[in-house]
C-alpha positions in Angstrom: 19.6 81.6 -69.2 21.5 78.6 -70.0 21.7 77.5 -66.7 18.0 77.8 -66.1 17.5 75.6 -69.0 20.2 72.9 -67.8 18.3 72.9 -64.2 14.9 72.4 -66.1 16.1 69.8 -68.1 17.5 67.8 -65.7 15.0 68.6 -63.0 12.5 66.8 -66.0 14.3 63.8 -66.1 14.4 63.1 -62.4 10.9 63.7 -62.2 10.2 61.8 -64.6 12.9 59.2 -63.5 12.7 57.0 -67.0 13.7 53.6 -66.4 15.0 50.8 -68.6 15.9 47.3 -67.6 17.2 44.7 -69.9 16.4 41.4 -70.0 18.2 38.1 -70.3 19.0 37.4 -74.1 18.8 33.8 -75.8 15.9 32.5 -75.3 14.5 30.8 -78.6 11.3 29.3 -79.4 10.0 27.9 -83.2 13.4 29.2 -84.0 12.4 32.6 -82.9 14.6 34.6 -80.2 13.5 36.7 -77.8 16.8 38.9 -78.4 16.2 41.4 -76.1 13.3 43.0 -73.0 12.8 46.2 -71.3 10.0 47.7 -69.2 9.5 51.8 -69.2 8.8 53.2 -65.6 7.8 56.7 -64.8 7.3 58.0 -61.5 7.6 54.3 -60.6 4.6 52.6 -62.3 5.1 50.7 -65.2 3.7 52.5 -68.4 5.0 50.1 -71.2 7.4 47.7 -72.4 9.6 47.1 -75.3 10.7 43.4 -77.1 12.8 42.2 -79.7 12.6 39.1 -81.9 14.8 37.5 -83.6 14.1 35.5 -86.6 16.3 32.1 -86.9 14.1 30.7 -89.2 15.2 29.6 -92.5 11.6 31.5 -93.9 10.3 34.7 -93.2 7.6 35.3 -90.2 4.3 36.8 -90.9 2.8 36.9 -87.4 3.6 36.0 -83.8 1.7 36.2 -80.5 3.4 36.7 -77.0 2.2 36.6 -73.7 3.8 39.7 -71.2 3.4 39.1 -67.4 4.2 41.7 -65.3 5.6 41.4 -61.9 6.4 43.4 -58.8 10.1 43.5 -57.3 8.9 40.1 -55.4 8.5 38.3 -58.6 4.5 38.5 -58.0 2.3 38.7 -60.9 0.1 42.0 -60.7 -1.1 41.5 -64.7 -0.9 39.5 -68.0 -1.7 40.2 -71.3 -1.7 38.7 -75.0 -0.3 40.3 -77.8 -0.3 39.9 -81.2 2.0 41.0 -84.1 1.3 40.8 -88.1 2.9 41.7 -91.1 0.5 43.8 -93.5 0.7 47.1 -95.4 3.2 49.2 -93.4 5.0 46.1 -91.9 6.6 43.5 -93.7 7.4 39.8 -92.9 10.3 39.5 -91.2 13.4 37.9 -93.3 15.3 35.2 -92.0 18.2 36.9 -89.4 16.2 40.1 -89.3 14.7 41.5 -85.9 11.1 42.4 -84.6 11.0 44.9 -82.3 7.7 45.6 -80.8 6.2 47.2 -77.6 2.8 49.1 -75.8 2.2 51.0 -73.6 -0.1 50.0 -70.4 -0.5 50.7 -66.7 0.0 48.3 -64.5 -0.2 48.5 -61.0 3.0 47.4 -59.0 4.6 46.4 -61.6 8.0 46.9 -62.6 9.6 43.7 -64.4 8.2 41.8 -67.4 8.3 38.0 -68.2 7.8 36.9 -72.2 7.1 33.7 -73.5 6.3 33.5 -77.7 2.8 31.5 -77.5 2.8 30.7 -81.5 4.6 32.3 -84.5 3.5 32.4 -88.2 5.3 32.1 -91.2 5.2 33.0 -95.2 4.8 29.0 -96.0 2.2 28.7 -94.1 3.7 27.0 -90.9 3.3 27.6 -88.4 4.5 26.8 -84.7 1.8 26.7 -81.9 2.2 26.0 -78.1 3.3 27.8 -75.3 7.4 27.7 -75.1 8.3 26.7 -71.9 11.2 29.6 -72.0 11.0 32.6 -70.6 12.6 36.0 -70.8 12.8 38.1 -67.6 13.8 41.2 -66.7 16.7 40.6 -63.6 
């Protein structure tokens, strides 16, 4: 019995055939770092992503929006989309050294890398930082 349970398990996983890649870390922008990117593939189509900020801001961050652009395995661009992330009731701002970690879940066709750039970020003074950064963090 146990073994029929091991096969299953394992038989689900490579059917399933999760995949996570990680992106390049570093990459800052309004004092915000993109710390860390992965896409989630199933069956080899891309059905979501995962991303997280760092705050390197001497004040706390109330909102940010980020663009994700998703690319095939020849670095062409099958998709983009806007996102945006704000503090409220169940979320708080985010303290100064303290990560964000966000994500969704979509289907893109041919896709199977991300790109993310920070288009603006938000924070508890009221500041805020707007324009696109011109660095990027892509999955190798």
């Amino acid at each position: 019995m146990k073994a029929i349970h091991t096969s299953l398990f394992v038989g689900l996983v490579l059917f399933l055939n999760l995949s996570f890649e990680k992106a390049e870390n570093g990459k800052k922008f309004c004092d915000i770092e993109i710390v860390q990117a992965y896409t989630q593939e199933v069956l080899g189509k891309n059905v979501g992503f995962y991303v997280k900020f760092k705050n390197n801001a001497e004040v706390e961050m109330d909102a940010i929006d980020y663009q994700v652009t998703f690319l095939n395995g020849f670095g062409e661009i099958k998709g983009q989309k806007q996102f945006t992330w704000q503090s409220g009731n169940l979320s708080k701002p985010i303290k100064p050294g303290q990560n964000l970690s966000e994500g969704s879940t979509n289907w893109i066709d041919g896709a199977n890398k991300i790109e993310v750039k920070i288009i603006r970020a938000h924070f508890v003074d009221g500041s805020t930082c707007k324009g696109q950064s011109d660095k990027t963090t892509r999955l190798r």
